[in-house]
N, C-alpha and C positions, 0 to 999 in steps of 0.2 A: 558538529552536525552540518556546516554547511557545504555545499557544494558549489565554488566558486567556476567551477569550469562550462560552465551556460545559466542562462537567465534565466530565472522559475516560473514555470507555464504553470497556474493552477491548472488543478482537472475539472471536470463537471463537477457543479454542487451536486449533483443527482445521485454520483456516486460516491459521496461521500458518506452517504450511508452504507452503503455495503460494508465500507472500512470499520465504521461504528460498532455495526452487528459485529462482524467480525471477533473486534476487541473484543465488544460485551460478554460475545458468547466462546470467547476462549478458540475459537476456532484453529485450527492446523492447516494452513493455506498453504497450495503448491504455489509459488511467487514465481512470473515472470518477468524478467524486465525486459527492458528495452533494448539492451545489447547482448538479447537472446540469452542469457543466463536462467538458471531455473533450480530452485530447491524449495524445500519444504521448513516451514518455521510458524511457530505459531504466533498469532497479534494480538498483541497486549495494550496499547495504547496509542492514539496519533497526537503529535508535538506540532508546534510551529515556534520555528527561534526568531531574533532579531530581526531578521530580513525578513519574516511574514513568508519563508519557504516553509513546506509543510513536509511531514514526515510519520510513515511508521515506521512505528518499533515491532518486532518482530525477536522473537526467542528462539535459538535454532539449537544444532551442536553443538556451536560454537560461542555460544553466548548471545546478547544482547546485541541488534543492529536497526539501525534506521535508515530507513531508505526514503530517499524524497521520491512526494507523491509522482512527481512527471517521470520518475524512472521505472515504474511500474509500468506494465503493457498489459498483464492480466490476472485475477485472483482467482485459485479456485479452492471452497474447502473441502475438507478430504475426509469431514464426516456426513456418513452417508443420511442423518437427519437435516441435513446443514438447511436453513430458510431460502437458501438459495444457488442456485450456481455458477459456472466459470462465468466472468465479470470481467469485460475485456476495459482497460486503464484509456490506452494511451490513445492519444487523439484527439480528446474530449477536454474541452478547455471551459473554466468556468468561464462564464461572462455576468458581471454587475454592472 
């Protein structure tokens, strides 16, 4: 799960509920990330491993994948009751 090739930027705690909901409600998110990649997978749960980097998990085609949270750039879900909408990631750095 981890990603050694850059040091992990939390995101904002603020959006880390979006992610929550997300999971909770099974949603089917179009996922952006950050080196402009983009598909659709739905989010099942968010992890943090040893290093305290964080991650969701996401179910797609292809199976099971985790993406750490600083690689995301934007969420949106793709049902049209969804709580909320497109939820732009990257930028937003938590601070404690």
């Amino acid at each position: 799960m981890s990603d050694s090739s850059a040091h992990y930027q939390p995101i904002s705690c603020d959006l880390h509920d979006y992610l929550e909901i997300a999971c909770m409600r099974g949603y089917v998110l179009l996922v952006e990330l950050t080196d402009g990649s983009r598909f659709e997978a739905r989010a099942i749960t968010t992890l943090v491993n040893a290093d305290k980097e964080e991650f969701l998990r996401l179910r797609g085609a292809t199976g099971d994948q985790d993406i750490r949270l600083d690689r995301l750039a934007a969420i949106t879900p793709q049902a049209a009751n969804a709580g909320f909408g497109r939820v732009r990631l990257a930028g937003s750095v938590c601070q404690f």
